[in-house]
C-alpha positions as CSV (number, residue, x, y, z in Angstrom):
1,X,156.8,95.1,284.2
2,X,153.2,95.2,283.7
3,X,151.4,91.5,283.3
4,X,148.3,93.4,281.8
5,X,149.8,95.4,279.5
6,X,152.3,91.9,277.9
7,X,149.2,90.0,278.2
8,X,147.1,92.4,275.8
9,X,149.5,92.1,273.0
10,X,149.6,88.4,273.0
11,X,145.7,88.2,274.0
12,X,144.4,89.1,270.5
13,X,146.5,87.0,268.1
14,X,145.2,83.8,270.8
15,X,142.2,84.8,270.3
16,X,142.2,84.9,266.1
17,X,144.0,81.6,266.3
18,X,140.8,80.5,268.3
19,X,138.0,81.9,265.9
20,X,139.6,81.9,262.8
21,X,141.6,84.6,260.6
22,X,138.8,85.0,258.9
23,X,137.4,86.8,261.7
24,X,139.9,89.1,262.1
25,X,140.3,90.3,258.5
26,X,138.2,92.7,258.5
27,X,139.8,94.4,261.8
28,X,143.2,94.6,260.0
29,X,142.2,96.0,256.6
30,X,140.1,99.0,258.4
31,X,141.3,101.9,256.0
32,X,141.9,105.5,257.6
33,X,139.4,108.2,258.2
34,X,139.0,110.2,254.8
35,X,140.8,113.8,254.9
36,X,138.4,116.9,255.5
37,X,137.1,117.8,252.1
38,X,138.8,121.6,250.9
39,X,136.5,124.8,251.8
40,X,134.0,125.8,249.7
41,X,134.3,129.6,250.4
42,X,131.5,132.0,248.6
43,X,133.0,135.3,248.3
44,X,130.8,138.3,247.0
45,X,131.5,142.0,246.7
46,X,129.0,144.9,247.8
47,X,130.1,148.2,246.7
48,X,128.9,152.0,247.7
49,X,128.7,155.3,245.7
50,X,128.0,155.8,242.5
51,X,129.1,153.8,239.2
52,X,129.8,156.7,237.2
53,X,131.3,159.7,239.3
54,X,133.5,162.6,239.1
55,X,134.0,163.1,242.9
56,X,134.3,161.5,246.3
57,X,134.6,157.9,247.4
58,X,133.5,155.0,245.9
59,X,134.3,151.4,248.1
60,X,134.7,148.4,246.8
61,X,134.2,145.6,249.8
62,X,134.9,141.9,249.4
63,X,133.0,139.3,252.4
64,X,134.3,135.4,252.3
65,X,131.9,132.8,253.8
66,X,132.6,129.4,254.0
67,X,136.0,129.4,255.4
68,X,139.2,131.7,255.7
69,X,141.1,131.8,252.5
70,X,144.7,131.5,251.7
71,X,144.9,135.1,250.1
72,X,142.6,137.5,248.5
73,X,143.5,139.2,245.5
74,X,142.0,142.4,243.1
75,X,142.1,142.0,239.3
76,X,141.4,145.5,237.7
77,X,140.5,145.5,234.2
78,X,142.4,141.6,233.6
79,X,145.9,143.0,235.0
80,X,148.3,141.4,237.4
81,X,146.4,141.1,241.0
82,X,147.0,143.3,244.1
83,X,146.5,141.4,247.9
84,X,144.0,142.4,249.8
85,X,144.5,142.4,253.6
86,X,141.2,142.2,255.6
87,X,138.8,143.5,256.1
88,X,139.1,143.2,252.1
89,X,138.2,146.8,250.5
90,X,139.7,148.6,248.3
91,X,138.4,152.6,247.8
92,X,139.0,154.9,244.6
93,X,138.8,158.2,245.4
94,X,137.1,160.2,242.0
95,X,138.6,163.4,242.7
96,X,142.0,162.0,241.8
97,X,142.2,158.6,240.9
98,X,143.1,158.2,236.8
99,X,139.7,158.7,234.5
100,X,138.8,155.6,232.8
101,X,136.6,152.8,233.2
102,X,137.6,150.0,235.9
103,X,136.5,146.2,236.3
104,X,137.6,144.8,239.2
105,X,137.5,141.1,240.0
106,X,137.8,140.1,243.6
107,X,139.2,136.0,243.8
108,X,139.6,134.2,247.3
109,X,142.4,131.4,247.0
110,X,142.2,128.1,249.5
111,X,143.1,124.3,248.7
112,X,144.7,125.1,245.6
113,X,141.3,126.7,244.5
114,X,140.0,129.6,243.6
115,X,136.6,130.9,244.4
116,X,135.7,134.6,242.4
117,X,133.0,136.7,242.4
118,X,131.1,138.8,240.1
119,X,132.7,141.7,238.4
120,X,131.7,145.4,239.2
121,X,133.4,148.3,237.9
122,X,133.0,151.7,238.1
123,X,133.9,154.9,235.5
124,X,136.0,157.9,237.0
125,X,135.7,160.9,234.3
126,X,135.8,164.4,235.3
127,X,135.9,165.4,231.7
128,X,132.7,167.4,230.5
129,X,130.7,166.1,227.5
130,X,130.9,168.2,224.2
131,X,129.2,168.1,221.0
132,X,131.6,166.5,218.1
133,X,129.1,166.3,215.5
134,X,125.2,166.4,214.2
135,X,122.8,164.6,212.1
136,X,123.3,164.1,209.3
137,X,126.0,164.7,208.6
138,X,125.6,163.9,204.7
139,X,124.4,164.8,202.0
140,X,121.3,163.5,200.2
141,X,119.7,162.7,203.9
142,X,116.5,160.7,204.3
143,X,113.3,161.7,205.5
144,X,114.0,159.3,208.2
145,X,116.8,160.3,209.0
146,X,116.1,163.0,211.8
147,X,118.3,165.8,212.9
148,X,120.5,165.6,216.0
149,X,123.7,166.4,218.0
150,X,126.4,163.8,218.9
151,X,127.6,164.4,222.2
152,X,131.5,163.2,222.9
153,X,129.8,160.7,225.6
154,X,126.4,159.6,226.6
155,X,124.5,162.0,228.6
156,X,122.2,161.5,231.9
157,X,119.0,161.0,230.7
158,X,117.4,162.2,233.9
159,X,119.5,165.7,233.3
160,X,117.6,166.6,229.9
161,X,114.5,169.1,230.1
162,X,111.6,168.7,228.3
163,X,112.3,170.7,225.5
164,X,116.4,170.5,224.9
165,X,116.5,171.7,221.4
166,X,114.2,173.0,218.7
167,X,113.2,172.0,215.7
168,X,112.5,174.8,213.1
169,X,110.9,174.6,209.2
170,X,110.6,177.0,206.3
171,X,110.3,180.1,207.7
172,X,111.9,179.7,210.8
173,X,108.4,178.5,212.0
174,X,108.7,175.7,214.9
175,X,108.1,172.0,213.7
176,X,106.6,169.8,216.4
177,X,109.2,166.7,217.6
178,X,110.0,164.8,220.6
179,X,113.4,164.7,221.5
180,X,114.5,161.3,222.0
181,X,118.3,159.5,223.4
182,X,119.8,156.8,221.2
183,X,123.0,154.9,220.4
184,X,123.3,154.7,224.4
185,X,122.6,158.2,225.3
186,X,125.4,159.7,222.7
187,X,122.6,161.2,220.3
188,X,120.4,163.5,221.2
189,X,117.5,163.1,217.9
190,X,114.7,165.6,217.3
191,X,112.1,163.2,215.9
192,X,109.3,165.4,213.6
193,X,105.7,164.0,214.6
194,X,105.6,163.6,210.8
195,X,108.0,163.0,208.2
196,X,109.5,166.0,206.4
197,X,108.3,166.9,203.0
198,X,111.0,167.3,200.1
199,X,112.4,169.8,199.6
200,X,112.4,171.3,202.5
201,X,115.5,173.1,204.8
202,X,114.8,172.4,208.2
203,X,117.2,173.8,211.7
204,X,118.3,172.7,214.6
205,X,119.2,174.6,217.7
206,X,120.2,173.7,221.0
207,X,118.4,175.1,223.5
208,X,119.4,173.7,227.1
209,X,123.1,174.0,228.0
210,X,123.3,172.2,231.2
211,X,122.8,168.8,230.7
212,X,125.3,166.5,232.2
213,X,127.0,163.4,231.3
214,X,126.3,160.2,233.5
215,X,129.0,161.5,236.0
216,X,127.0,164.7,236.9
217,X,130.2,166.8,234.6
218,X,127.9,169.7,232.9
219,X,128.1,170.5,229.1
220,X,131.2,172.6,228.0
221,X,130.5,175.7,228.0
222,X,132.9,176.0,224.6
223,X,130.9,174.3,222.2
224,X,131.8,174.5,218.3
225,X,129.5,176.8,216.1
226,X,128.1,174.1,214.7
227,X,126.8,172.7,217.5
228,X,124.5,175.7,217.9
229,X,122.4,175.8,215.1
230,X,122.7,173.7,211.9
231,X,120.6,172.9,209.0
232,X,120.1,170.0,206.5
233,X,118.4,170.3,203.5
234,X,116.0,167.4,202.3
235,X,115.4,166.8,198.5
236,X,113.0,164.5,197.0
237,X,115.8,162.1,195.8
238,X,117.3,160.8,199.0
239,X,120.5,158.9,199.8
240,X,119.9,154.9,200.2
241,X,123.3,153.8,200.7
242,X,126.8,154.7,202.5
243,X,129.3,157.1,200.7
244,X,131.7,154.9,198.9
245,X,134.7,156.6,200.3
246,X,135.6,158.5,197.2
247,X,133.9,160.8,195.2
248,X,132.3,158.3,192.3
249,X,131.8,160.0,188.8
250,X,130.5,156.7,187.2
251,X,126.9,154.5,187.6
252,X,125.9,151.6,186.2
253,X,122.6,149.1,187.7
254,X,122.7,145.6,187.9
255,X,119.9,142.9,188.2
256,X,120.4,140.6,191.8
257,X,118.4,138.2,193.6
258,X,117.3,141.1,195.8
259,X,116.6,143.4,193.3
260,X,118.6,146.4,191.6
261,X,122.7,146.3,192.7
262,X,124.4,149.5,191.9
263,X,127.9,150.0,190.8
264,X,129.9,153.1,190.8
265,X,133.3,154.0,189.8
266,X,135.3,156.5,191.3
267,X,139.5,157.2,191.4
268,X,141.0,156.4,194.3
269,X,143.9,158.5,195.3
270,X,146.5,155.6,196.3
271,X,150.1,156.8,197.1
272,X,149.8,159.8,194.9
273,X,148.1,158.1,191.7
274,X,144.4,158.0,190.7
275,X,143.7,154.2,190.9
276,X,140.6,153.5,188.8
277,X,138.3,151.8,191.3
278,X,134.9,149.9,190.9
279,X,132.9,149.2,194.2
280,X,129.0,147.0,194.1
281,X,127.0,147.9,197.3
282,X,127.0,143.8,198.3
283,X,123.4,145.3,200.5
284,X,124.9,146.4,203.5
285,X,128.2,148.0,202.6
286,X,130.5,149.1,199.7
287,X,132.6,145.8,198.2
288,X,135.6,146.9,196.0
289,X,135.7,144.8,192.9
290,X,139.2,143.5,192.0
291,X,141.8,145.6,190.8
292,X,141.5,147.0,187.5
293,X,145.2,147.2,186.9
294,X,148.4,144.7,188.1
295,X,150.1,145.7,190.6
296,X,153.4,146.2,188.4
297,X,151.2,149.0,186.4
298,X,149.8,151.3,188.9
299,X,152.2,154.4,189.0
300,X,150.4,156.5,186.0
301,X,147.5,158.2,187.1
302,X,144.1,157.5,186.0
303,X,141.3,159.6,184.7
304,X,137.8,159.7,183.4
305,X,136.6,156.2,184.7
306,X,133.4,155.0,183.0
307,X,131.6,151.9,183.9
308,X,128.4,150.6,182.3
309,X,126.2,147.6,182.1
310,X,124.4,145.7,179.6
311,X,122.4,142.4,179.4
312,X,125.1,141.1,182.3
313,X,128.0,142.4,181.0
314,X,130.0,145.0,182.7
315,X,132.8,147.1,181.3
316,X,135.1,149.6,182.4
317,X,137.3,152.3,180.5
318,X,139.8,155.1,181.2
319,X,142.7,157.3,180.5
320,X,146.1,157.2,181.8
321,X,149.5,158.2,180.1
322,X,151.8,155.5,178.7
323,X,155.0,154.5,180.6
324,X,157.1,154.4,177.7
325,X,156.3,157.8,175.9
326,X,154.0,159.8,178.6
327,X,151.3,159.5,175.9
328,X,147.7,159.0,176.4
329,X,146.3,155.7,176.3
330,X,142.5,154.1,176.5
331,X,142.2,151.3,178.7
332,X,139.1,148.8,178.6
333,X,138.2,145.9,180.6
334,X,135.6,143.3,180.9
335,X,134.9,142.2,184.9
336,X,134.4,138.2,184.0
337,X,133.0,138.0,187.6
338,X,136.0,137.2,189.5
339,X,139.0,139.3,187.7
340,X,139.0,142.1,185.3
341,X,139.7,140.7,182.1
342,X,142.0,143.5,179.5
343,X,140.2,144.6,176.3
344,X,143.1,144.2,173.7
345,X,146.3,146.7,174.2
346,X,146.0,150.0,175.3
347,X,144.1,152.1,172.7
348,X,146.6,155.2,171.3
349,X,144.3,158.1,171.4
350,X,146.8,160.6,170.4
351,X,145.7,163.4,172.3
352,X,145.5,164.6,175.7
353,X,142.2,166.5,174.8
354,X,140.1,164.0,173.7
355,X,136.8,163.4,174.8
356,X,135.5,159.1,174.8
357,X,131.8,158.0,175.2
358,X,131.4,154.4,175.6
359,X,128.3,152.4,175.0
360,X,128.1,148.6,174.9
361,X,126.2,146.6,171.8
362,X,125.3,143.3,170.8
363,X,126.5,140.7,173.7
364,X,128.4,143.6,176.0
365,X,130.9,144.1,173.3
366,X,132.3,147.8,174.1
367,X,131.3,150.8,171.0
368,X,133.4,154.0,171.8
369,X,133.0,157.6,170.1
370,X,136.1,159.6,170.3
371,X,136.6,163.0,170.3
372,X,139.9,164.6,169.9
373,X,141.8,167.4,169.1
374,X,144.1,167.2,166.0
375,X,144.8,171.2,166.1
376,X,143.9,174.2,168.3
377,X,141.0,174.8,166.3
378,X,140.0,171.7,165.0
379,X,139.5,168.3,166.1
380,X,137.8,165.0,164.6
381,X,135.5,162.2,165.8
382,X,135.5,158.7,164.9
383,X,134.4,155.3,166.0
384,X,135.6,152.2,167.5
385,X,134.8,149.0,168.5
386,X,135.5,145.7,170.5
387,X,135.2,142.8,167.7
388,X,135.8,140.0,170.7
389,X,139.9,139.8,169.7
390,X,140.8,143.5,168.9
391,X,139.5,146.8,168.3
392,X,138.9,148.0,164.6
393,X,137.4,151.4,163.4
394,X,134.0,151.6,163.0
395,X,133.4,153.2,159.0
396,X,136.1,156.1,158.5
397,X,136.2,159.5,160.2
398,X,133.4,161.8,160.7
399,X,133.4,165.0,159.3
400,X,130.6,167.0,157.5
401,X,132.8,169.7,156.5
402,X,136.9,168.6,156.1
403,X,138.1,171.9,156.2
404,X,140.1,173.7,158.7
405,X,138.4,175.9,161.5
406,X,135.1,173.6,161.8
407,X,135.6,171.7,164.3
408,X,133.5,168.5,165.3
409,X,131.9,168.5,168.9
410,X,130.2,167.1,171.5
411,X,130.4,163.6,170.4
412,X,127.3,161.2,171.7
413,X,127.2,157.6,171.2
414,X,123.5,155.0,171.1
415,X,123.8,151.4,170.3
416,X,121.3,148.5,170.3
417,X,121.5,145.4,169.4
418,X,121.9,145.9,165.3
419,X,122.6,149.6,165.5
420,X,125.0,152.1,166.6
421,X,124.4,156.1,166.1
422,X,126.7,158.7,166.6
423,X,125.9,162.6,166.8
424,X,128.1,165.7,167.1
425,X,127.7,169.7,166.3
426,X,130.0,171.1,163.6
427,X,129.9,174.9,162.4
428,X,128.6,175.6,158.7
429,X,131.5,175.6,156.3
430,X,130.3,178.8,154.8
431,X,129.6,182.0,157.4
432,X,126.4,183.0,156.5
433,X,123.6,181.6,159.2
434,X,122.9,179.1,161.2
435,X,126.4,178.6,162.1
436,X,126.3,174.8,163.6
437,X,124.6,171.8,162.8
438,X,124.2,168.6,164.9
439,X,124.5,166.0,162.3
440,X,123.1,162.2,163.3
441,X,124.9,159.0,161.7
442,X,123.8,155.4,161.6
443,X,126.7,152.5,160.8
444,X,125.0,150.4,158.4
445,X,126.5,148.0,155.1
446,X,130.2,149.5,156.4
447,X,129.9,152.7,156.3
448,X,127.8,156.1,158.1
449,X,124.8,157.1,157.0
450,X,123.0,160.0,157.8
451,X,120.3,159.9,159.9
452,X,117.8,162.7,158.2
453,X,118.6,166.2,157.6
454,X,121.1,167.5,159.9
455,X,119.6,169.5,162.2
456,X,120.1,173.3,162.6
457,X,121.0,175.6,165.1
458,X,119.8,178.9,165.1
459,X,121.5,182.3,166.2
460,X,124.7,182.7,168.0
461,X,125.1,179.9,170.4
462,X,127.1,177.7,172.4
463,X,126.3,174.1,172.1
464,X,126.9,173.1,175.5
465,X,125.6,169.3,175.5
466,X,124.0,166.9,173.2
467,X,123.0,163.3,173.9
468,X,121.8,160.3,171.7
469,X,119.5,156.8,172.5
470,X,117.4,154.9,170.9
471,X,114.0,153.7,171.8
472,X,112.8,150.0,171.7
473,X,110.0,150.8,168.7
474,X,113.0,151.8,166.4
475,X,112.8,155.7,167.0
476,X,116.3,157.7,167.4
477,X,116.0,160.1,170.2
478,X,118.1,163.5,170.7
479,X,118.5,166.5,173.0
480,X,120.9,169.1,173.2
481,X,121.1,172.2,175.2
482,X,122.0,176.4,173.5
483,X,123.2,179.0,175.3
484,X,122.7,182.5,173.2
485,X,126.1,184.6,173.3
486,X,124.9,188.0,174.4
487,X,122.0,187.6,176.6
488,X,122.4,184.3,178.5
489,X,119.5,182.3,177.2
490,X,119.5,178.6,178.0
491,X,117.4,176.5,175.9
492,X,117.0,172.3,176.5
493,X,115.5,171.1,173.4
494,X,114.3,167.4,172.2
495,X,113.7,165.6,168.7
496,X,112.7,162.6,167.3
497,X,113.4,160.8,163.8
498,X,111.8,157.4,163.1
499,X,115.1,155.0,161.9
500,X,113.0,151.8,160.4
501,X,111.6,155.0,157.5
502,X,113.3,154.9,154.7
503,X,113.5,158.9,154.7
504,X,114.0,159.4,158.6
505,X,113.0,162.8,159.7
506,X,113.5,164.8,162.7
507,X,110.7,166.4,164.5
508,X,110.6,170.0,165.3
509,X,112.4,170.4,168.2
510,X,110.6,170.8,171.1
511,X,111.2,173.3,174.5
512,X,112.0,170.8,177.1
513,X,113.1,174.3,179.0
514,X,114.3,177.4,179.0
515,X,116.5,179.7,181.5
516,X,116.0,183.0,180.1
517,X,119.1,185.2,181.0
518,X,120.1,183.3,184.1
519,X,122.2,180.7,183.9
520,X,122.7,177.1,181.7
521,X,122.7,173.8,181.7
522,X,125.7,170.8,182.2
523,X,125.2,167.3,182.7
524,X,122.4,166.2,180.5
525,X,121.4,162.5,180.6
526,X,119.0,161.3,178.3
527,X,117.5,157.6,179.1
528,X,114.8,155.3,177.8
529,X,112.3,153.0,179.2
530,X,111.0,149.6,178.2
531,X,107.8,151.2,177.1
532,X,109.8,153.5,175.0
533,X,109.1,156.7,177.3
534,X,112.5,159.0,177.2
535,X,113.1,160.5,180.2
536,X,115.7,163.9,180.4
537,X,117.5,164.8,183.4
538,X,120.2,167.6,184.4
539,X,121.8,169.8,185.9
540,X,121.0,174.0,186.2
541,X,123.9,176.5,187.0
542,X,122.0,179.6,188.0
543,X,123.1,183.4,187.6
544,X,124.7,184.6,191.1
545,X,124.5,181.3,192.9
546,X,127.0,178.8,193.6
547,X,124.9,175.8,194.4
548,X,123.7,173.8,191.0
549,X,120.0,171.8,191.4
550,X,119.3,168.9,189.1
551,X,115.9,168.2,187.5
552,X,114.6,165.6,185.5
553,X,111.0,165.7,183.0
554,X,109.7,162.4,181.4
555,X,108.3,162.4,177.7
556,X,104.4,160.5,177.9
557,X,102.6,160.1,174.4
558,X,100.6,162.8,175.6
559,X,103.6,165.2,176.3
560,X,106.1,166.4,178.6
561,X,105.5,165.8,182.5
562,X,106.3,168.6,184.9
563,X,109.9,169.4,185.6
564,X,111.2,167.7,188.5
565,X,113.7,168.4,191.1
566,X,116.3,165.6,192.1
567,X,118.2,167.8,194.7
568,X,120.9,170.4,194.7
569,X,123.7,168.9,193.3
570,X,125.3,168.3,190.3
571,X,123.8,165.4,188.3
572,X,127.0,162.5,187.1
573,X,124.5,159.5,186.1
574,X,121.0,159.3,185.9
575,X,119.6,155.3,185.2
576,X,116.6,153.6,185.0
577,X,116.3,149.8,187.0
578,X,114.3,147.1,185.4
579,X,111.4,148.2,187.5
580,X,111.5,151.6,185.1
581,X,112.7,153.1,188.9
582,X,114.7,156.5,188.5
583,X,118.5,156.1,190.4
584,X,120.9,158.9,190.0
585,X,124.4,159.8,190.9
586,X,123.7,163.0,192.4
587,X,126.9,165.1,194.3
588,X,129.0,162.0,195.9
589,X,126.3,159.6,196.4
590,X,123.9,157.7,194.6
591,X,120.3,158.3,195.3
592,X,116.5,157.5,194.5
593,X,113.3,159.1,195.1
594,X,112.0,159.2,198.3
């Protein structure tokens, strides 16, 4: 036995006993030495080659400092990890690795934590860019909207010459640009060092072929014929908003916090039936108004939507057959501003061939002229209208001569706020010349009234359009447009009769314009301004060429303005804003002057 060793563990309670336990408290509650604190690894990633390539290596490499971790793992693109063994790299090889854009994240793991660095990624395509459209790509462009090619993926800017495309005018005469990248390298844009001047056909050509993508692949060789050379045509009305998705027939303007708010109509082809549709351009896109029918009475097609607007009300008609018969029906609606509110029952119009004009009159309550067949050589017009609970004829039927084989045409239709006119052409009774008349009708004390002398229409012609309106000083306003039989004439004339006269007159018609043997007229709009200025516009079908052009002329006191052209398209709707601004429907967009 060892005396030291018994005396040591007897020595040190004596010796407590002696001082006090006091003094040895704070030798027994002595609490152990902390545990190491975890690693704190930093783990970054270097990474050599290229970040877009097509071939050879490119080497991801993953350094840890700080400590030795647990494991090491590789996230690509957010997937489940892979374990990297040191020395931590990880190499795709471009030549065959799968094309596609990769983001790896590299994460250290020690202690329970994990420690990750920054992402890098790199894109594998061996694929070769390709041209898959060009600007525009519309109709109606803007004159700042330049001409371009949109490649399939961005391009190397660094692989573009100086002079990639050209830019050619009238003529074929170069038109000085600078060819400029955009939309991340995707769009190649020919920007003219001034704006184009409507109307005016401008080209593009492509000039360089070699240009690669941002992996080095060169241009396909196979490009589409487009992609070669293409044109776009500028006209002096230009598009200001997106294409609706459907081919609109129907405008109407409406008054916003932010200025004029168009509204078109259009039918939407739904599973196989025309769904009358109304769509407001909310500022930056089209918004689709709520459905015009239930959705228990959407299977009969729909056709010949109208919208219009007046003093904040807007209205909406159109055809479709009835379920229980097959026969043709008029539908009406009033938009309340949350839900389209039915007009009454479906109107029985009794004929498949029957044209409707709809106008709206005192407080946005609906006036509608309709035109229908009743024979295959005759047909009638009357008039209806919205009284706030049903609709009721308006006076009886029209017809200057009740006998068979004179048939009433080309019904038109002007209200205000006490008035509603109606005009249509009907041939003479007796054979001798002139063989038509447009006759002008006013609905006042119950009944039509004749508005003047009905007015004549020389020679052998077709009366292809007439339209009606009435101007703020109490003046009716009419033009109509004659084709002569045998030699193609096309005549657009105007008149005037003064409605507050007890006697009104017409005015001798005067020669808004004439197409002498070569072609005629469709689509006449006649509209008036708040200082009473009537403004015609239209559309021109010319002799051997497919593509109509649209023109509009406004009536000062002093006289007719010069003829204008709107672009070349056929004209559906052509307004005036509160501003006295022109906005047409032109082709399938709605446009202004630019």
């Amino acid at each position: 036995m060892n005396p030291r060793r018994t005396r040591a563990r007897w020595a040190f309670p004596l010796l407590c006993a002696a001082l006090g336990t006091a003094a040895c408290d704070n030798v027994e509650s002595e609490p152990p030495p902390p545990a190491p604190p975890p690693p704190e690894l930093r783990v970054s990633v270097n990474t050599e080659g290229p970040a877009f390539c097509r071939e050879g290596l490119w080497t991801l490499a993953v350094s840890v400092e700080g400590g030795t971790p647990e494991r090491l793992e590789l996230f690509t693109n957010g997937e489940a990890p892979t374990r990297l063994a040191a020395p931590y790299q990880h190499v795709v090889d471009c030549a065959t690795h799968a094309e596609g854009s990769f983001a790896f994240r590299a994460r250290a793991v020690a202690g329970g934590q994990n420690f990750d660095a920054a992402d890098v990624s790199v894109t594998v395509d061996r694929t070769p860019p390709t041209i898959v459209s060009v600007r525009p790509d519309h109709s109606h462009p803007s004159v700042s909207s330049p001409m371009g090619f949109v490649f399939s993926e961005p391009l190397l800017p660094s692989s573009l010459q100086s002079a990639p495309a050209e830019l050619v005018g009238p003529g074929g005469l170069p038109v000085a640009h600078q060819a400029v990248l955009s939309e991340d390298g995707t769009v190649l844009e020919l920007v003219p060092t001034s704006l184009p001047q409507p109307p005016v056909t401008m080209g593009a050509m492509l000039l360089q072929k070699d240009m690669t993508d941002r992996a080095g692949n060169p241009l396909d060789p196979v490009l589409p014929d487009f992609a070669v050379l293409h044109h776009a045509t500028y006209w002096p009305f230009g598009r200001v908003m997106a294409f609706p998705g459907s081919w609109p027939t129907s405008l109407a303007l409406e008054s916003g916090d932010a200025g004029t708010v168009p509204v078109v109509g259009f039918i939407h082809d739904a599973q196989g039936a025309g769904e009358p549709t109304v769509a407001r351009w909310n500022g930056d896109e089209w918004q689709h108004l709520p459905p015009l029918r239930a959705a228990n009475a959407r299977s009969a097609s729909a056709s010949g939507l109208q919208v219009v607007q007046k003093d904040g009300a807007l209205v909406a008609a159109w055809c479709e057959g009835d379920a229980a018969n097959g026969g043709p029906r008029l539908h009406v609606a009033s938009y309340t501003g949350t839900a389209w509110q039915p007009l009454g029952a479906p109107y029985d119009i009794q004929s498949e061939s029957t044209q409707v004009k709809l106008a709206l009159g005192k407080q946005g309550r609906p006036v509608i002229a309709l035109e229908r067949n009743v024979s295959d050589s005759d047909t009638e017009v009357r008039v209806i209208h919205w009284t706030g609970t049903e609709w009721r004829a308006l006076g009886g039927l029209l017809d200057e001569h009740p006998v068979p084989n004179t048939p009433a045409r080309r019904v038109a239709i002007a209200t205000d706020d006490t008035r509603v006119l109606v005009s249509w052409v009907e041939a003479a009774a007796d054979i001798g010349p002139p063989h038509n008349y447009i006759h002008v009708r006013a609905f006042e004390n119950g009944n039509w009234v004749p508005v003047g002398v009905s007015i004549p229409v020389a020679g052998l012609t077709v009366m292809e359009n007439i339209v009606l309106a009435i101007q703020p000083d109490s003046r009716a306003v009419i033009a109509w447009t004659e084709r002569e039989f045998s030699v193609s004439d096309g005549t657009l004339r105007f008149s005037s009769a003064a409605l507050d006269s007890s006697q009104p007159t017409w005015a001798s018609p005067e020669y808004v314009d004439i197409r002498p043997g070569s072609g005629w007229y469709a689509s006449l709009q006649l509209v008036v301004g708040h200082d009473n200025e009537p403004w015609l516009a239209w559309t021109e079908y010319r002799r051997y060429s497919p593509e109509p052009y649209s023109y509009y002329r406004r009536r000062r006191a002093t006289g007719w303005e010069p003829k204008q052209l709107i672009a070349g398209a056929r004209l559906w709707e052509f307004l005036l804003d509160e501003d006295g601004h022109p906005w047409a429907l032109s082709g399938d967009t709605v446009v202004r002057p630019q």
